[in-house]
LUMMARLUM-84880 format. One record per atom (N, C-alpha, C, O): residue in three letters; x, y, z. Coordinates in Angstrom, 1 decimal. Atoms other than C-alpha are relative to their C-alpha. Layout:
R|ALA|X|Y|Z $
...
This chain:
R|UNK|-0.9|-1.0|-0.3 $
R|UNK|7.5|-25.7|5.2 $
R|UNK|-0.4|0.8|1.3 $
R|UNK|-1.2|0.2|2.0 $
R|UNK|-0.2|-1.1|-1.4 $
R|UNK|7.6|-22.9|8.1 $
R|UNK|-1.1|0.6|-0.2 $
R|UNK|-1.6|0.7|-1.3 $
R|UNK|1.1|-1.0|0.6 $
R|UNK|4.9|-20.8|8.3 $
R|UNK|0.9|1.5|1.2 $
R|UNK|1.7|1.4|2.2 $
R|UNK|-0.6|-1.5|-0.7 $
R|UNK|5.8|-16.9|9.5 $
R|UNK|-1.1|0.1|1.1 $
R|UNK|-2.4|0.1|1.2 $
R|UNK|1.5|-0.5|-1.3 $
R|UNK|4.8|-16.3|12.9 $
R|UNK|0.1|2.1|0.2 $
R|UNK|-0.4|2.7|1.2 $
R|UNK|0.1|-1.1|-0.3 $
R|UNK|5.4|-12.6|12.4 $
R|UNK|-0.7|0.9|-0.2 $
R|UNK|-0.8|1.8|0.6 $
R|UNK|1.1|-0.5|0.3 $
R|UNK|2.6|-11.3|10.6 $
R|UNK|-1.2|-0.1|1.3 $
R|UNK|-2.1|0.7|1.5 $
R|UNK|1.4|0.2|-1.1 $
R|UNK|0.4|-12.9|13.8 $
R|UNK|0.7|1.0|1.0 $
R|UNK|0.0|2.1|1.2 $
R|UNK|-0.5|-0.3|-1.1 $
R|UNK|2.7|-11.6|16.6 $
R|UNK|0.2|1.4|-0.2 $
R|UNK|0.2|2.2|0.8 $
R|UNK|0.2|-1.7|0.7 $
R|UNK|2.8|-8.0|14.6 $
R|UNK|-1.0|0.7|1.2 $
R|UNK|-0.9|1.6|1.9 $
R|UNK|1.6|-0.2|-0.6 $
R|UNK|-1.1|-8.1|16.1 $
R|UNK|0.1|-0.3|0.9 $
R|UNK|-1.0|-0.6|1.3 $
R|UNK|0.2|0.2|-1.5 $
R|UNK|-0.3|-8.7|19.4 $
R|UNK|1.6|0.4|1.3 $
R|UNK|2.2|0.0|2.2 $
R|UNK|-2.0|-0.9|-0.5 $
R|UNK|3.0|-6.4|20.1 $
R|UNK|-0.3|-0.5|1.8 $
R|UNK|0.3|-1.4|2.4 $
R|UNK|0.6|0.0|-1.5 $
R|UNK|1.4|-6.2|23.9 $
R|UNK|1.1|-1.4|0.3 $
R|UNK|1.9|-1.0|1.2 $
R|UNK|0.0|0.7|-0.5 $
R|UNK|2.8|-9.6|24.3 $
R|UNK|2.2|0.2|-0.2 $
R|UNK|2.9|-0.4|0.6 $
R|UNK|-1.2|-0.7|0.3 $
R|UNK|6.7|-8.1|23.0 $
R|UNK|0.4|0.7|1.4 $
R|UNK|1.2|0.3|2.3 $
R|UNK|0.2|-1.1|-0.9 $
R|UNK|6.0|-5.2|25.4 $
R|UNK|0.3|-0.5|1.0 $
R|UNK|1.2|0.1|1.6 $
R|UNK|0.1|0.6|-1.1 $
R|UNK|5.6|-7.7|28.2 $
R|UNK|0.7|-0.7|0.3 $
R|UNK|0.9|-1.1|1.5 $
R|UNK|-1.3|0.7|-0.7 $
R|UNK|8.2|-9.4|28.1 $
R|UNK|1.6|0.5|-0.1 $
R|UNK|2.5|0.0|0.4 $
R|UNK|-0.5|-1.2|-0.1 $
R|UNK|10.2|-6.7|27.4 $
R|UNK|0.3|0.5|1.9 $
R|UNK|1.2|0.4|2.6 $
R|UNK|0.7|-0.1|-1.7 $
R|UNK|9.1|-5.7|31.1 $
R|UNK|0.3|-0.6|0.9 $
R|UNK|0.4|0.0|2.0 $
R|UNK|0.1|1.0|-0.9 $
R|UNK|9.6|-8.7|32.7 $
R|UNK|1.7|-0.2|-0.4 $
R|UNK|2.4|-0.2|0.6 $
R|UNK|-1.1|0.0|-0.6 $
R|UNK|13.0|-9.2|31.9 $
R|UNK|1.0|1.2|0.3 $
R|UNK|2.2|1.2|0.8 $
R|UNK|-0.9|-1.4|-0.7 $
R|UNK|14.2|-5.7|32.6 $
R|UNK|-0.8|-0.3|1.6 $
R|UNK|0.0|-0.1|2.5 $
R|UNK|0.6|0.2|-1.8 $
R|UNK|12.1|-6.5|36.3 $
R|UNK|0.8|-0.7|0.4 $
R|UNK|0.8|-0.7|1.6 $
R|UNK|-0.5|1.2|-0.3 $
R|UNK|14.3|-9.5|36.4 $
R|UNK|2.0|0.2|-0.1 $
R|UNK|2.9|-0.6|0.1 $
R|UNK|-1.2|0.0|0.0 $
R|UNK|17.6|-7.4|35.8 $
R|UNK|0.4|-0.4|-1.1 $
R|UNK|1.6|-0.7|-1.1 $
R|UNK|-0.8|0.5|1.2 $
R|UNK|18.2|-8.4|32.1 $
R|UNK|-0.9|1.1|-1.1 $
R|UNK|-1.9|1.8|-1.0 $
R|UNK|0.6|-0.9|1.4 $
R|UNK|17.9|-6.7|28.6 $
R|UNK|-0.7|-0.9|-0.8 $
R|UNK|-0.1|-2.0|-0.7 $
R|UNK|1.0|1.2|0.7 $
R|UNK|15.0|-8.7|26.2 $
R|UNK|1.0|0.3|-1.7 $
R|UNK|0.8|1.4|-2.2 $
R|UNK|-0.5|-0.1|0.9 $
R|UNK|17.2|-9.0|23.2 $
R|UNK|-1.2|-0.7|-1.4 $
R|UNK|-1.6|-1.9|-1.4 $
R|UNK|1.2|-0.1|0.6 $
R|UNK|14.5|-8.9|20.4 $
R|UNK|0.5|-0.5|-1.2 $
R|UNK|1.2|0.3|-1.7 $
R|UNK|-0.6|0.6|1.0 $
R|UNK|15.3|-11.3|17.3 $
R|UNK|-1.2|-0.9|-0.7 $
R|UNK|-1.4|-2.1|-0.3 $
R|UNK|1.0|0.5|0.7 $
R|UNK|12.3|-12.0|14.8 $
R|UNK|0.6|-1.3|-0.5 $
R|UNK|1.8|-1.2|-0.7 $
R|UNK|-0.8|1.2|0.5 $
R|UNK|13.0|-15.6|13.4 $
R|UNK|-1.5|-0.9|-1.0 $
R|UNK|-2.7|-1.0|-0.8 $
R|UNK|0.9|0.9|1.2 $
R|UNK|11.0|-17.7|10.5 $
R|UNK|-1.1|-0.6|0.3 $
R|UNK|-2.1|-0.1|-0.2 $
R|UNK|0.5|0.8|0.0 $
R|UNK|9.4|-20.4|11.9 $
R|UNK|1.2|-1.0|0.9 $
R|UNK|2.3|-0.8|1.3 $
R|UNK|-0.6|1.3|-0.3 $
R|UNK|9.8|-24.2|12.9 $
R|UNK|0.0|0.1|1.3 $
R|UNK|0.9|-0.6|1.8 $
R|UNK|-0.2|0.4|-0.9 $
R|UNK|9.2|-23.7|16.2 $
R|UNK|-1.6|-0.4|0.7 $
R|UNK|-2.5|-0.7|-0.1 $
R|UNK|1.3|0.5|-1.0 $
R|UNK|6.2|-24.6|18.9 $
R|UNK|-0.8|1.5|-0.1 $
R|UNK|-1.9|1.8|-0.6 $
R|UNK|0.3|-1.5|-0.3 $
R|UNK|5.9|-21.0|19.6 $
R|UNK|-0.6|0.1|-1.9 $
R|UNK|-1.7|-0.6|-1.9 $
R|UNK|0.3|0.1|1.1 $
R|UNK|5.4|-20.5|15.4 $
R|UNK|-1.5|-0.8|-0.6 $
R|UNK|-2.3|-0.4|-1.4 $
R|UNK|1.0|1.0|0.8 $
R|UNK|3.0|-23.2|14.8 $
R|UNK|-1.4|0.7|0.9 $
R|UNK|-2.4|1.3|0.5 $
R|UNK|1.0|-0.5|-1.0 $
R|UNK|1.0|-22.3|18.0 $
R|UNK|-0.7|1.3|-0.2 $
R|UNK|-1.9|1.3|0.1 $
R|UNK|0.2|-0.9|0.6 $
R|UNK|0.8|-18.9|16.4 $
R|UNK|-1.0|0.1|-1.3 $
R|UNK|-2.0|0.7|-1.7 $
R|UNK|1.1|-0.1|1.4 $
R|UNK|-0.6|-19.5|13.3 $
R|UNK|-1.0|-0.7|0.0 $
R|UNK|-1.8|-0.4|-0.9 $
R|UNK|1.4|0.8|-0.8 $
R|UNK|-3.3|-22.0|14.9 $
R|UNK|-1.0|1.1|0.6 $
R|UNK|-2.1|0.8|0.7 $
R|UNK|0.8|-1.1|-0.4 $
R|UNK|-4.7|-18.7|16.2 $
R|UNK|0.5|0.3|2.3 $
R|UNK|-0.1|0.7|3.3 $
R|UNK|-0.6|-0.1|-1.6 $
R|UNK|-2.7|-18.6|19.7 $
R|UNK|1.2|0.9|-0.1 $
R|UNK|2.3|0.3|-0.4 $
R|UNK|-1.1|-0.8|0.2 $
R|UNK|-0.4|-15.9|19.6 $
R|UNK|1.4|-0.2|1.2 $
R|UNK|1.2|0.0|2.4 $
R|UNK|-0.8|1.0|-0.9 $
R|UNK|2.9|-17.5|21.2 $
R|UNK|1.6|0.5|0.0 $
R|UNK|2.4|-0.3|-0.4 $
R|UNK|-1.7|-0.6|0.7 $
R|UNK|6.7|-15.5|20.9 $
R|UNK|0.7|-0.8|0.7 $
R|UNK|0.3|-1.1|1.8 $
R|UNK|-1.3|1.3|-0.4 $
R|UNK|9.5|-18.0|21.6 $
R|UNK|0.8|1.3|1.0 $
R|UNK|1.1|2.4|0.6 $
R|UNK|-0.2|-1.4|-1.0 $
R|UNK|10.8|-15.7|24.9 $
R|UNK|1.7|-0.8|0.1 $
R|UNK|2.6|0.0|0.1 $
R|UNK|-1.5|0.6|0.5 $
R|UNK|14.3|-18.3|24.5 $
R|UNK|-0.1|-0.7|1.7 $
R|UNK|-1.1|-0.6|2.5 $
R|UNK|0.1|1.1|-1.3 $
R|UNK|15.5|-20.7|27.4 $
R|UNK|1.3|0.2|0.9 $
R|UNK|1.8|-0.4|1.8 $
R|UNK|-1.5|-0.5|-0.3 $
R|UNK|18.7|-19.2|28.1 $
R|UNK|1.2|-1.3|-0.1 $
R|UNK|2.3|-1.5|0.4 $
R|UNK|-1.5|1.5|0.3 $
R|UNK|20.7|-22.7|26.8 $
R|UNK|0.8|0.6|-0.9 $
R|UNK|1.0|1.8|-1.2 $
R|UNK|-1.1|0.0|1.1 $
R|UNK|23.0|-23.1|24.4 $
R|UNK|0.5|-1.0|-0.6 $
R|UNK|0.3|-2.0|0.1 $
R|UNK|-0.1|0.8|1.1 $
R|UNK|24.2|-25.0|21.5 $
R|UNK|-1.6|-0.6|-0.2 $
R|UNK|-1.9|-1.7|0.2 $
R|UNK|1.3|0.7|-0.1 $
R|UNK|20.5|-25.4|20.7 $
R|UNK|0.1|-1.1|-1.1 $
R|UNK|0.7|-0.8|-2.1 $
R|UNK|0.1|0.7|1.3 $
R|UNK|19.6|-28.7|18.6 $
R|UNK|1.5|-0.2|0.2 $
R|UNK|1.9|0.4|-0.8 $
R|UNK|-1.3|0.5|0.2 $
R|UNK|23.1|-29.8|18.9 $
R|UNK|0.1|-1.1|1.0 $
R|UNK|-0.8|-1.4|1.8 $
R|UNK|-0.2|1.3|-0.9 $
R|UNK|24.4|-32.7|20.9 $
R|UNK|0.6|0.4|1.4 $
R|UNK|0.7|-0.2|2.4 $
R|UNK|-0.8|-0.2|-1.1 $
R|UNK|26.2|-30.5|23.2 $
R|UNK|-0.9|0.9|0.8 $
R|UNK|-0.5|1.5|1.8 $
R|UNK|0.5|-0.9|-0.6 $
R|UNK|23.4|-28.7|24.0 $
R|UNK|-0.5|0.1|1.4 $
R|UNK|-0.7|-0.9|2.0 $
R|UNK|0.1|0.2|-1.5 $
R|UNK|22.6|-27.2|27.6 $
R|UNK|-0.4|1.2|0.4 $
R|UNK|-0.7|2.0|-0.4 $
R|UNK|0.4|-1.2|-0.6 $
R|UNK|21.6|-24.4|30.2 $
R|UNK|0.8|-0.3|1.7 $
R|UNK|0.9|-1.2|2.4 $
R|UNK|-0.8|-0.1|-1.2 $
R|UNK|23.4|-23.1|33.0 $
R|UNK|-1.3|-0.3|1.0 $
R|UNK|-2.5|-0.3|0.7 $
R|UNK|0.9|-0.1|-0.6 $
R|UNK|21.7|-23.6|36.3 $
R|UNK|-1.0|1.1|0.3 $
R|UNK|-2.2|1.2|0.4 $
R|UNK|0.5|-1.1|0.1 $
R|UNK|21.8|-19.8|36.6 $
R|UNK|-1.0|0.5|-0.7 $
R|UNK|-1.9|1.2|-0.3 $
R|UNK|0.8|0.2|1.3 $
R|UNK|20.2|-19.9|33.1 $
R|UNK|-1.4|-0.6|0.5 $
R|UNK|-2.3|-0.1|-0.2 $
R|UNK|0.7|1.0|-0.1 $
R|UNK|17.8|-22.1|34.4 $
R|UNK|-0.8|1.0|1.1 $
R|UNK|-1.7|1.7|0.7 $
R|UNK|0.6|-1.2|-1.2 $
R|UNK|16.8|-19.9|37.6 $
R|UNK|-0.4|1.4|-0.2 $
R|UNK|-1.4|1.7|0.4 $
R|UNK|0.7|-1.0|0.7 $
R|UNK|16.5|-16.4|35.6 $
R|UNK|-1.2|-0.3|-0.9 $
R|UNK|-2.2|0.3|-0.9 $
R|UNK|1.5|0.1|1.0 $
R|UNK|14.1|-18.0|32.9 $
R|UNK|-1.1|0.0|0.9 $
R|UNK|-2.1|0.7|0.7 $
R|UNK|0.9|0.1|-1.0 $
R|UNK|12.2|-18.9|36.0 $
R|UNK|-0.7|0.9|0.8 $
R|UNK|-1.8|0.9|1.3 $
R|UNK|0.4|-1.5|-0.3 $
R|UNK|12.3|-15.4|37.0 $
R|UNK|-0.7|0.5|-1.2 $
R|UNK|-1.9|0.8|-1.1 $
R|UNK|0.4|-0.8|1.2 $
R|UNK|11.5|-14.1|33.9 $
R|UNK|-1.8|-0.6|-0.1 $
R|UNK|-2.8|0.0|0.1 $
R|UNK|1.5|1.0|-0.1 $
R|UNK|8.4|-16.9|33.5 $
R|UNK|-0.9|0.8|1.1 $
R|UNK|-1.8|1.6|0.8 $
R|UNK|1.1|-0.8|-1.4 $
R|UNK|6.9|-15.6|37.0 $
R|UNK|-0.2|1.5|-0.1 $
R|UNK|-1.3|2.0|0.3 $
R|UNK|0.2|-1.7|0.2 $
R|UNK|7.4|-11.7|36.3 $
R|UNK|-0.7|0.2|-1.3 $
R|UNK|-1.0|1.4|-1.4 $
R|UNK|0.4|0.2|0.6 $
R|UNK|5.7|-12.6|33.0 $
R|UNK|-2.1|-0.4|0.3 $
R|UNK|-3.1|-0.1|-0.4 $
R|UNK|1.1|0.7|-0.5 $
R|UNK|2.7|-14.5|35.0 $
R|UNK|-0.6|1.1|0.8 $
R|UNK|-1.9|1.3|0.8 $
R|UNK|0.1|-1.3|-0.6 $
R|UNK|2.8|-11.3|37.2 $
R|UNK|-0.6|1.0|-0.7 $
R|UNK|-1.6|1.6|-0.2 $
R|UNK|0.3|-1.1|0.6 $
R|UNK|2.3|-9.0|34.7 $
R|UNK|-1.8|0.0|-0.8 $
R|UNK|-2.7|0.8|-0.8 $
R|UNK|1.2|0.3|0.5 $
R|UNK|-0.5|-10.6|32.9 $
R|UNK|-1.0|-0.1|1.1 $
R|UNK|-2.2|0.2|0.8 $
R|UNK|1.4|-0.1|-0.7 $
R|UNK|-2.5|-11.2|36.2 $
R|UNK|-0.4|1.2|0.7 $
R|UNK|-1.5|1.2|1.2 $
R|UNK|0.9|-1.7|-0.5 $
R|UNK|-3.0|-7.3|37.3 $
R|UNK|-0.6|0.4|-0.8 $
R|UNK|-1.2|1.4|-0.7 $
């Protein structure tokens, strides 16, 4: 089954905070939606690597139709870098 990555990510808000940050630097709101498990981010977490799924800006995830704008595609990339920013000062 899933394991809860929330109890880990609780202990490491800093990493919320920061991306929080990074996409308000990037012009967007971090829309904040705790979720179960079952993901990379999830597992990675409970392995002892604290990991929040920050999203990819697609759509229809896991579906056949699924996809991401280019625009989509070019903000994550902002977001990623003002993310990489933040962590290295």
């Amino acid at each position: 089954g899933y394991r809860n990555m929330r109890e880990i990510i609780e202990q490491h808000m800093h990493l919320i905070e920061n991306a929080k940050k990074a996409y308000a630097a990037c012009g967007e709101e971090a829309v904040i939606s705790p979720i179960r498990g079952g993901t990379d981010g999830a597992t990675l977490s409970v392995n002892g690597l604290p990991c929040p799924n920050i999203g990819t800006g697609g759509h229809n995830c896991h579906g056949r139709y699924e996809y991401i704008t280019a625009e989509g595609l070019d903000k994550m990339t902002e977001v990623i870098l003002e993310l990489v920013k933040i962590y290295s000062e």
